[in-house]
SEFI-725432 format. One line per 10 residues: for each residue x, y, z of C-alpha. Coordinates in nm, 4 decimals. Layout:
! SEFI-725432
X:Y:Z ~ ...
***
This chain:
! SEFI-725432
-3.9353:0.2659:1.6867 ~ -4.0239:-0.0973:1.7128 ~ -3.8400:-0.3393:1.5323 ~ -4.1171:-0.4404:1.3160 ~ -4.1754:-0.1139:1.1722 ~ -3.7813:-0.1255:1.0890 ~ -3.8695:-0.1992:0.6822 ~ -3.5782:-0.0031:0.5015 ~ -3.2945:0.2386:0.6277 ~ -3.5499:0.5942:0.6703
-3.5286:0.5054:1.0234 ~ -3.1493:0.5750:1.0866 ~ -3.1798:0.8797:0.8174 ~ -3.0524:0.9864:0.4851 ~ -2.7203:1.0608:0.6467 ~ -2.6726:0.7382:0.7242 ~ -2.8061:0.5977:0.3804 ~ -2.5303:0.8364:0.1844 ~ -2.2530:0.7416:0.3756 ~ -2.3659:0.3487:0.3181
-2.3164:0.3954:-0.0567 ~ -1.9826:0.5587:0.0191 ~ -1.8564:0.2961:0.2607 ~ -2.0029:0.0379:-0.0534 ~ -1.7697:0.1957:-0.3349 ~ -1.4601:0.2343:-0.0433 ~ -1.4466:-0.0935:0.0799 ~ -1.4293:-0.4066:-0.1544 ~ -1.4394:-0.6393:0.1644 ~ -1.7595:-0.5230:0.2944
-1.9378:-0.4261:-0.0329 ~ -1.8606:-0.8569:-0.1051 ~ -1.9994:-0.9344:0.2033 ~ -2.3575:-0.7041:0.2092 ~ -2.4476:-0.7413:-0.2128 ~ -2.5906:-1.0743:-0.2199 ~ -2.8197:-0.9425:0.0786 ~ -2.8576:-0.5866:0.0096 ~ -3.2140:-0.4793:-0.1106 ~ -3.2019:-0.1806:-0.3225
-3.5497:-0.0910:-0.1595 ~ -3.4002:-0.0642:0.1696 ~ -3.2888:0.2794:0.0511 ~ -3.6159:0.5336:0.1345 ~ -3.4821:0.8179:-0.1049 ~ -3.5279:0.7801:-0.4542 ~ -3.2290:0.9046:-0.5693 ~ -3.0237:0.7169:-0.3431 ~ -3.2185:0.3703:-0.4605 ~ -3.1347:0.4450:-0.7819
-2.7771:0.4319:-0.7080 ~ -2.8316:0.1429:-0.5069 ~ -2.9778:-0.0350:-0.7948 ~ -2.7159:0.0986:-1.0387 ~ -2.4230:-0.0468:-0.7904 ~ -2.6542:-0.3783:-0.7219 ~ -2.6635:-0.4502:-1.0879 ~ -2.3305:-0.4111:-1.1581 ~ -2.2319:-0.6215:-0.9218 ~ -2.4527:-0.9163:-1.0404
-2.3858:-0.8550:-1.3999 ~ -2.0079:-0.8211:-1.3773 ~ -1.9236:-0.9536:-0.9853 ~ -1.7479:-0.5877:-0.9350 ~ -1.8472:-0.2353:-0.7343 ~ -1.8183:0.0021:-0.9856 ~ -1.5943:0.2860:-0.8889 ~ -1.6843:0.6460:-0.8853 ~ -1.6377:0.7822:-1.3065 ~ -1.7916:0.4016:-1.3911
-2.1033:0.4654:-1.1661 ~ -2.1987:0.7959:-1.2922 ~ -2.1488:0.6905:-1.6703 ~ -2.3966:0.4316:-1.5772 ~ -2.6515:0.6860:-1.3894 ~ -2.6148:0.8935:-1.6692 ~ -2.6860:0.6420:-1.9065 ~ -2.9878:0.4764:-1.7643 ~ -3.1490:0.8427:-1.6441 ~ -3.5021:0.8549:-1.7695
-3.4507:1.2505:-1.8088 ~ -3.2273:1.5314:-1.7523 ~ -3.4591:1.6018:-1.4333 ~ -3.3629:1.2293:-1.2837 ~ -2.9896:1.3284:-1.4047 ~ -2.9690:1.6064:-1.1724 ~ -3.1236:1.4993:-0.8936 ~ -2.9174:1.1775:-0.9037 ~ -2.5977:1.3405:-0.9411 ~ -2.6434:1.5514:-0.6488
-2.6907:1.2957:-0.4400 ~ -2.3760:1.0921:-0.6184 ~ -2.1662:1.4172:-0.5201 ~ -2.3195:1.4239:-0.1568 ~ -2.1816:1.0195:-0.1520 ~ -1.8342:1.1960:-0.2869 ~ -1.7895:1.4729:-0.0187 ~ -1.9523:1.1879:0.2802 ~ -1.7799:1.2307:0.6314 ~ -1.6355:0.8662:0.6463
-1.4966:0.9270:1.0441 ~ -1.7513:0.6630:1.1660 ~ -1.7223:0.4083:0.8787 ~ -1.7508:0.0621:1.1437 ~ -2.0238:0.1687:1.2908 ~ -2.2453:0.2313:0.9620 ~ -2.1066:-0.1041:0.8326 ~ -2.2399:-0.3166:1.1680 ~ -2.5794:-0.1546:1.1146 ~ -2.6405:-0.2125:0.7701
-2.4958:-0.5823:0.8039 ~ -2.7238:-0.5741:1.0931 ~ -3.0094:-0.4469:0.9319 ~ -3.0022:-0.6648:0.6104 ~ -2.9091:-1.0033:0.8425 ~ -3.2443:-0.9070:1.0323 ~ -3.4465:-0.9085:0.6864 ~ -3.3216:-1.2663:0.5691 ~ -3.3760:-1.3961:0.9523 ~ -3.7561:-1.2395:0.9158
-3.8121:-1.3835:0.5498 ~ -3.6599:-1.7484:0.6623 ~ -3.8813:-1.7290:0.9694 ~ -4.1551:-1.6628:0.7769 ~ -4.1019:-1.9358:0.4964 ~ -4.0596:-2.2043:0.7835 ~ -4.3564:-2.0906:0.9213 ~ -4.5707:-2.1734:0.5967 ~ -4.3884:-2.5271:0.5915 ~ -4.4988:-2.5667:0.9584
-4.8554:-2.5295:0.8857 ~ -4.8764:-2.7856:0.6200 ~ -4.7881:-3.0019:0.8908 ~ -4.5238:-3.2151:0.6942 ~ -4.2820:-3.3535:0.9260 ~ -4.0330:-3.4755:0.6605 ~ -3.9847:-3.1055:0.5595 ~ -3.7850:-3.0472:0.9015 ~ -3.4567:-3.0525:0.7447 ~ -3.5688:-2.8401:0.4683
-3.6424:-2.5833:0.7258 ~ -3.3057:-2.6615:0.9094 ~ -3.1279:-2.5814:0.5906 ~ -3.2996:-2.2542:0.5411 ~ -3.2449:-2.0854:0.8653 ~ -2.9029:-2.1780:0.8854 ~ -2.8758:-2.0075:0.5220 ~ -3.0242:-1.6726:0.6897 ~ -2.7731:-1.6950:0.9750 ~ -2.5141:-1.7482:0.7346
-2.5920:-1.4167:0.5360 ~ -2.3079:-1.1384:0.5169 ~ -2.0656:-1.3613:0.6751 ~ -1.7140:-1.3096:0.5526 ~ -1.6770:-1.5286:0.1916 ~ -1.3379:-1.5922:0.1809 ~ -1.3919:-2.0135:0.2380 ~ -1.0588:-2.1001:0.0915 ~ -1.0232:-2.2510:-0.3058 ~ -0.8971:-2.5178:-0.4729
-0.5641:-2.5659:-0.4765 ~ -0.6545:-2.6225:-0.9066 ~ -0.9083:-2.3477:-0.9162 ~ -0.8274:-2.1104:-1.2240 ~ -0.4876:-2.2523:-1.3421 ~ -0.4557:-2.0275:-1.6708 ~ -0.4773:-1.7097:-1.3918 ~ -0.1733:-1.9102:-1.2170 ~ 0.0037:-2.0096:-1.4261 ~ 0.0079:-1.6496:-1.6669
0.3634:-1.4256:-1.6391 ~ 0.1407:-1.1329:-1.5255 ~ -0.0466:-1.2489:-1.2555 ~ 0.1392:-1.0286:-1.0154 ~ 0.0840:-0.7129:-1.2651 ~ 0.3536:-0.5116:-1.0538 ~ 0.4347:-0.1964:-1.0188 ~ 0.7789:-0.1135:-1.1098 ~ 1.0469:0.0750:-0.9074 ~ 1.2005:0.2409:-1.1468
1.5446:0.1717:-0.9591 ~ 1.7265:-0.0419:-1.2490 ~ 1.8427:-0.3644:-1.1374 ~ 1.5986:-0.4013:-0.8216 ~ 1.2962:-0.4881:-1.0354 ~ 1.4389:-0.7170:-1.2250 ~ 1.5363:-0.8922:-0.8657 ~ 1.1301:-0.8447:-0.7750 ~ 1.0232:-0.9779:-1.0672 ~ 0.9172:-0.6498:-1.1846
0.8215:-0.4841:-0.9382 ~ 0.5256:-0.4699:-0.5831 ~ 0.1601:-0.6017:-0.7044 ~ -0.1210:-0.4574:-0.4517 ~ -0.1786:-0.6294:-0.1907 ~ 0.2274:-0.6583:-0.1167 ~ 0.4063:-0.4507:0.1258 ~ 0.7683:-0.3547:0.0649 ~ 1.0334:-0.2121:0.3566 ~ 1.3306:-0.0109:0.2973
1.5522:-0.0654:0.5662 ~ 1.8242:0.2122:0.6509 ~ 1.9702:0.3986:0.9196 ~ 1.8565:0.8058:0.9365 ~ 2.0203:1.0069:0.6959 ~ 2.0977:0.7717:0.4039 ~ 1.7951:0.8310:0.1724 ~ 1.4553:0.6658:0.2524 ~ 1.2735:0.9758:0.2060 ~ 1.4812:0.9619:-0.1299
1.4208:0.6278:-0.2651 ~ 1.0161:0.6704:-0.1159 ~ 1.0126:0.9341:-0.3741 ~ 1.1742:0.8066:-0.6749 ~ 0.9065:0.4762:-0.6484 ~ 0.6347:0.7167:-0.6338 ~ 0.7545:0.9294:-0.9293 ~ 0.8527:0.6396:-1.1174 ~ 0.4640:0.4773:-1.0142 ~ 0.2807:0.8483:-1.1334
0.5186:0.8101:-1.4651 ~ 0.3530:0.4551:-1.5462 ~ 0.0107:0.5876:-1.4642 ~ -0.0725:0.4593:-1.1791 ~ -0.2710:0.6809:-0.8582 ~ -0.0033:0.7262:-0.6026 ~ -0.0822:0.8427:-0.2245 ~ 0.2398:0.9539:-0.0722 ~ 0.2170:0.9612:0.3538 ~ 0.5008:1.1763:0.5079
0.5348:1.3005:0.8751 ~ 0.8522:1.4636:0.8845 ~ 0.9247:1.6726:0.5461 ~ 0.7458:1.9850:0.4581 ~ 0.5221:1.9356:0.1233 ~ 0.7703:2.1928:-0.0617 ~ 1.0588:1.9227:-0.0272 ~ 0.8754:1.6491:-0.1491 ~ 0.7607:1.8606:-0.4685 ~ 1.1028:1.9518:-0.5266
1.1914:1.6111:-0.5011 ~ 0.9519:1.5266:-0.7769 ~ 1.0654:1.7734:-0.9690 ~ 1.4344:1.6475:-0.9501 ~ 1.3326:1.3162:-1.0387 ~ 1.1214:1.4328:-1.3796 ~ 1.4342:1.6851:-1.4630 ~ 1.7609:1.5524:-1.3641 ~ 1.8709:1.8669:-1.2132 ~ 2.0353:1.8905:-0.8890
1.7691:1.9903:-0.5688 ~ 2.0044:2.3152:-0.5054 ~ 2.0045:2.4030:-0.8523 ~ 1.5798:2.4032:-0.9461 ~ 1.5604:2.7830:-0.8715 ~ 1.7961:2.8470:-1.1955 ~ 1.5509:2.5948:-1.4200 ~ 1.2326:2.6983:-1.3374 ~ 1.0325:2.7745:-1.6585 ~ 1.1967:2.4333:-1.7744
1.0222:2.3145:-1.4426 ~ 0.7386:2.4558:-1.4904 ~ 0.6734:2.2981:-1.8600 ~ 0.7364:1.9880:-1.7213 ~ 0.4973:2.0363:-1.4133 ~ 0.2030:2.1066:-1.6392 ~ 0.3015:1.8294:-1.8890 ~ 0.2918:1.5660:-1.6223 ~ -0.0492:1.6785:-1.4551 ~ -0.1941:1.6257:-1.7961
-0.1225:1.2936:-1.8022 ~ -0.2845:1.0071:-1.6466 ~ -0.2439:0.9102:-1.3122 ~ -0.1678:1.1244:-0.9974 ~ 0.0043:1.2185:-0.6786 ~ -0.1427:1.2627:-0.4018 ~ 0.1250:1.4230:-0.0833 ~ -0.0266:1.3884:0.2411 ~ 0.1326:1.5098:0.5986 ~ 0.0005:1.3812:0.8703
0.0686:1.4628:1.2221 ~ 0.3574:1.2609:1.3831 ~ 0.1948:1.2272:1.7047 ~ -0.1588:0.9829:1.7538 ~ -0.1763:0.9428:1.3904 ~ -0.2512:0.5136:1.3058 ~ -0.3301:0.3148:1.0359 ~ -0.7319:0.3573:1.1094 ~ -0.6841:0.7132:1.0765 ~ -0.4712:0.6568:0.7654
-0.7522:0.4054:0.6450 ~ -1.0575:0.6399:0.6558 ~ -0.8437:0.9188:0.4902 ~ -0.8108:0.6380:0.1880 ~ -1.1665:0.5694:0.1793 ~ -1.2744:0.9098:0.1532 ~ -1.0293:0.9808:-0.1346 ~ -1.1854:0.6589:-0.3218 ~ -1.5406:0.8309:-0.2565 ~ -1.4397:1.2032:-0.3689
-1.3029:0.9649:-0.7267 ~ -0.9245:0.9038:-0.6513 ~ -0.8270:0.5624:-0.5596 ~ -0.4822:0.4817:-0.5071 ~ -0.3378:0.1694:-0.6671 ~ 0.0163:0.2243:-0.4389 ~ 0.0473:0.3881:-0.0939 ~ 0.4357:0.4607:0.0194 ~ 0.4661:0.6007:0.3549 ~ 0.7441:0.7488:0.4808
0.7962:0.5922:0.7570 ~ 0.6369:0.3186:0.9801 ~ 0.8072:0.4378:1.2951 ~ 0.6017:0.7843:1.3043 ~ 0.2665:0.5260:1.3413 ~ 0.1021:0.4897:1.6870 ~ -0.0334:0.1600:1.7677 ~ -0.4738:0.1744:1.7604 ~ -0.4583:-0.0825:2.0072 ~ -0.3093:-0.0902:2.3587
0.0117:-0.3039:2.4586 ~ 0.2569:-0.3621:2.7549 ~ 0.5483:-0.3445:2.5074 ~ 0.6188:-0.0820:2.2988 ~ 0.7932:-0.4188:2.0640 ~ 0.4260:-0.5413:2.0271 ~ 0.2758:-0.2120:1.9157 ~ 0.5436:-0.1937:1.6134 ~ 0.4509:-0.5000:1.5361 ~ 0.0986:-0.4550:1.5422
0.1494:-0.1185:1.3477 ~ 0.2795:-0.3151:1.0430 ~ 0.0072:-0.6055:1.0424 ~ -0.2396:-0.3315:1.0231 ~ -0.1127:-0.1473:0.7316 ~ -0.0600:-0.4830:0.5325 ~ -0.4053:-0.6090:0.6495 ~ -0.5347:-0.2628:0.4812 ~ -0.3522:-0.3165:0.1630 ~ -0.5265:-0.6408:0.1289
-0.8444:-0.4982:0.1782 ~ -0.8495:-0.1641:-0.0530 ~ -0.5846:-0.3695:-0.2850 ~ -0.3114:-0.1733:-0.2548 ~ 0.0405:-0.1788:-0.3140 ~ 0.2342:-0.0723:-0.0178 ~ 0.5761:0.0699:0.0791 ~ 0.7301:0.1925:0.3899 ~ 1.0972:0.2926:0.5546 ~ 1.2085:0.1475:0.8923
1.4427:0.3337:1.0799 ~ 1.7699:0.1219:1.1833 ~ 1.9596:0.0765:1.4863 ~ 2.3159:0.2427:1.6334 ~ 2.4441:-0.0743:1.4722 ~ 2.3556:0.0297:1.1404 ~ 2.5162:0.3715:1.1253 ~ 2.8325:0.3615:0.9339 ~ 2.7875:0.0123:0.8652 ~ 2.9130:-0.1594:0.4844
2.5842:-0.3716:0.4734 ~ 2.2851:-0.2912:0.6708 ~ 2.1136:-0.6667:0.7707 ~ 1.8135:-0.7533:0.8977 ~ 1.9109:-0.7621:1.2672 ~ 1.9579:-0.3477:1.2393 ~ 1.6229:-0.2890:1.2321 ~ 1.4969:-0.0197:1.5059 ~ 1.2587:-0.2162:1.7718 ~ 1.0602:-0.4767:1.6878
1.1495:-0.7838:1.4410 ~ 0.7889:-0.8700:1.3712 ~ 0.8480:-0.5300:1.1354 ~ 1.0816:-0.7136:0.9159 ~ 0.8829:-1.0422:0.9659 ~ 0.5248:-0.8889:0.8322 ~ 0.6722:-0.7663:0.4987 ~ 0.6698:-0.9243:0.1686 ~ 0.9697:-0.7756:0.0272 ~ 1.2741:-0.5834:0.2258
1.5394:-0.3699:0.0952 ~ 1.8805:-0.2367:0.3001 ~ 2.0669:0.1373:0.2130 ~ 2.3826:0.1699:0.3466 ~ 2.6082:0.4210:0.2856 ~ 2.9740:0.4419:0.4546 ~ 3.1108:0.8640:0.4022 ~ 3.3269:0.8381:0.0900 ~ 2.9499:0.6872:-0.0491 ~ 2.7916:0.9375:0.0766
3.0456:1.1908:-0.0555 ~ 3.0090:1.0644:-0.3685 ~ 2.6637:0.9700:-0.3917 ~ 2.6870:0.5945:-0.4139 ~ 2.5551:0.3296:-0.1421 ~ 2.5539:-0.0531:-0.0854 ~ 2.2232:-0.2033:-0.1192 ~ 2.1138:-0.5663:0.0200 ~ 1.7617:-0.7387:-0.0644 ~ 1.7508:-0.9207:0.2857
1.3578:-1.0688:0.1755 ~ 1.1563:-1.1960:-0.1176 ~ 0.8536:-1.3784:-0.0949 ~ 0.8342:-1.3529:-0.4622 ~ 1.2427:-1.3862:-0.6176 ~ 1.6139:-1.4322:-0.5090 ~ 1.6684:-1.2973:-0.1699 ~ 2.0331:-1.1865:0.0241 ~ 2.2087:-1.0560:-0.2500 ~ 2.4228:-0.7285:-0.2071
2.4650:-0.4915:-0.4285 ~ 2.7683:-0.2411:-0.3885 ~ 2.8186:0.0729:-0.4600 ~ 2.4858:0.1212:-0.6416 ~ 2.4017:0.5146:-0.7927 ~ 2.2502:0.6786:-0.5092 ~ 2.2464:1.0341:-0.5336 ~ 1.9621:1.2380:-0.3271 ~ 2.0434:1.5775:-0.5188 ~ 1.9682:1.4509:-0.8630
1.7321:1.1568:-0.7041 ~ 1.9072:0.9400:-0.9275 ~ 1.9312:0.5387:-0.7849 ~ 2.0652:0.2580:-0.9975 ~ 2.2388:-0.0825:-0.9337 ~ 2.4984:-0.0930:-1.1937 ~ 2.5669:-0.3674:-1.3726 ~ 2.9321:-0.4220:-1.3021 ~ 2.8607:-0.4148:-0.9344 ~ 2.6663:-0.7077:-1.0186
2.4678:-0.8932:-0.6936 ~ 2.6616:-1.0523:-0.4128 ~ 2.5387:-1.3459:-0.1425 ~ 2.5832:-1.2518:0.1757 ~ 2.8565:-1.4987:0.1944 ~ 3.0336:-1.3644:-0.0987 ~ 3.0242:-1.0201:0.0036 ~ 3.1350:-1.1374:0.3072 ~ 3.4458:-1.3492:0.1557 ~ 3.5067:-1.0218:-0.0768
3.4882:-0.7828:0.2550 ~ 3.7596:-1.0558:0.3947 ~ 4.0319:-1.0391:0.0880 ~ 4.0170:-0.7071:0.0548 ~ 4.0853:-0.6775:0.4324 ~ 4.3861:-0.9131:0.3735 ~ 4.4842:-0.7033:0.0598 ~ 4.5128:-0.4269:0.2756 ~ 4.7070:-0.6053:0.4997 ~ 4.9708:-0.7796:0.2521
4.9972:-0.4216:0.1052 ~ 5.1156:-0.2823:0.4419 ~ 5.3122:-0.5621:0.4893 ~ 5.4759:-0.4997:0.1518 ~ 5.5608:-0.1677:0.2007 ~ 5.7216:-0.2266:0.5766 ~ 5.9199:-0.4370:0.3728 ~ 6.0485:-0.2045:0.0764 ~ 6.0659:0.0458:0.3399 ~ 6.3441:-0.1628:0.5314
6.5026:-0.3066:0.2089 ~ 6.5007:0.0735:0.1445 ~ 6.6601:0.1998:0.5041 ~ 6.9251:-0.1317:0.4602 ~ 7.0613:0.0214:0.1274 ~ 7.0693:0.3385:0.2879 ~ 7.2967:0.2104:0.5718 ~ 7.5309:0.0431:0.3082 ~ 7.5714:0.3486:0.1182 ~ 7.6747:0.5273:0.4494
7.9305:0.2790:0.5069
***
């Protein structure tokens, strides 16, 4: 087909014009980028236009992409009959349940596409200021076909430095989503907004999977949509998890509570917000694969407002490097790159080094491979646990970065329990520096000392009065 005869997207199929709309409601980035040149008429099938149009008003009216439940309260409202009503919400369900595996390529076209249709209407405007023969309307012509080349290009130009001061200057402009662990939101000023990624940094077998869990419970418990990623744990252990979180019981004691559990299972699926567990395979799985699994859950109506996954070392690389130190790296600009763009908070565990095991404090140079890991987040967290903590379900916790409150501060002997999934920095064990915990590490060591010291002493004073007595 010639490209003249190219007037509206029946060419590339109704296929291609569902999954459009879905990649429209999924992607904030490029639904900003194609509104201000998408034509609702572009769409051959009726139904689909009317969508189109719904979505396109919207967007003009209220500079937003309405998401699923707020586009089909406005099809339903402005259907002409319960004939358009149907017919319209079959096609809204076919958008829902669209195959989103090829979302780039259906983005280029329609970018494509729509670009094309400004470049043809500029070239014909200049060519009706051409014929009137008016030289001194060159620049006007200029100005309009670089406005047509300029069409879909990414918006984000930068602002003011004063722009919107009230929004700046306001105690919520964060809104963040709270931990639940008490003492470490106060420290994050509440909690991780979207956008923000998060790392908890701890060697194997301390609690990540733990602590992953009790943000996401605590996230489900304030309403919010929470998509869990795990690659090593079997579904059943993270549900049990929940469950101790919501109960307080012990994981090895559940099976003697369950109608308790139970009642508290169906009390919490009735209320708003939701957890979504997901598994995915531990081997070629990366943040594009993780990405298109996202958008699909926005189409089918459930869009997370926090992702946790569990953990950042079980991601392959999309991209090809030498070093296996630049492919971590890369790993963790992706996933905060796709938390900017579907606006959504983000947390993930890094494994770290030998150096880590056992250790008192776990720092920032124990993380496992790469640095840039520790570099690309927002906000990291250390677990460390020595075995008398683990014994008796305590652990030393360090906030080694904050891009939004007081970093390297140490907090010992913090509540960490993964059978009850209880964590809390207690207040007594107030936060440390660094260098304090450091100076306290270094009395107690010479405590320890003098106390030897004193009892090599008593022992001889002891052994000399012994020898007298003899005598």
């Amino acid at each position: 087909m010639s490209e003249d005869k190219k007037k509206d997207f029946g060419y590339l199929g109704l296929d291609f014009q569902v999954r459009l709309i879905a990649n429209i409601l999924t992607d904030r980035k490029f639904a900003n980028n194609l509104m201000d040149i998408l034509d609702a008429n572009y769409f051959q099938d009726e139904f689909i236009r009317k969508i189109a149009i719904t979505i396109k008003s919207a967007f003009e009216k209220h500079e937003t992409v309405p998401d699923m439940g707020s586009l089909e309260m406005r099809l339903m409202d402005t259907a002409k009959d319960d004939i358009q009503r149907d017919f319209v919400l079959k096609q809204l369900r076919r958008v829902k349940e669209a195959n989103l595996n090829d979302t780039l390529w259906v983005q280029e076209r329609a970018l494509k596409f729509c670009k094309q249709q400004e470049l043809k209407r500029a070239i014909k405007e200049i060519s009706t200021i051409s014929d009137n023969g008016d030289m001194d309307d060159y620049d006007a012509c200029v100005e309009i076909l670089q406005k047509a080349l300029d069409t879909g290009d990414a918006k984000d130009d930068g602002i003011d430095v004063f722009h919107d001061m009230d929004s700046v200057l306001s105690d919520d402009f964060r809104k963040p989503i709270p931990t639940g662990i008490k003492g470490l939101d106060e420290c994050m000023d509440g909690g991780l907004s979207k956008g923000e990624l998060a790392v908890i940094l701890a060697p194997f077998g301390v609690g990540k999977t733990t602590m992953v869990t009790k943000i996401a419970n605590t996230a489900k418990n304030k309403e919010y949509n929470v998509l869990q990623i795990f690659f090593e744990d079997n579904p059943k252990v993270i549900q049990r998890k929940h469950l101790a979180c919501w109960s307080g019981h012990n994981l090895n004691d559940l099976k003697y509570h369950k109608d308790e559990l139970k009642e508290i299972a169906l009390a919490k699926s009735e209320e708003r917000g939701q957890i979504k567990l997901k598994k995915f395979p531990s081997a070629g799985t990366t943040i594009p694969h993780i990405k298109q699994y996202i958008r699909k859950q926005i189409a089918q109506g459930f869009r997370p407002d926090i992702v946790l996954v569990d953990y950042i070392d079980c991601i392959q690389s999309s991209k090809s490097f030498k070093e296996s130190w630049d492919a971590e790296g890369n790993v963790m600009r992706e996933f905060e790159t796709m938390l900017a763009e579907l606006d959504i908070a983000g947390w993930t565990a890094v494994q770290g080094n030998r150096s880590s095991i056992g250790a008192e404090t776990v720092d920032s140079t124990m993380i496992g491979g790469s640095i840039k890991k520790g570099q690309i987040g927002h906000f990291i967290v250390s677990i460390a646990k020595t075995l008398e903590q683990k014994d008796s379900g305590h652990a030393n916790m360090a906030i080694l970065k904050s891009r939004f409150g007081k970093d390297g501060i140490v907090f010992t002997d913090a509540i960490f329990d993964n059978g009850t999934m209880k964590i809390e920095i207690v207040e007594d064990n107030g936060g440390q520096s660094f260098l304090e915990k450091k100076d306290d590490m270094s009395n107690k060591g010479q405590q320890r000392v003098n106390s030897i010291l004193d009892a090599a002493k008593e022992r001889q004073k002891a052994l000399e009065a012994d020898e007298e007595d003899v005598l």
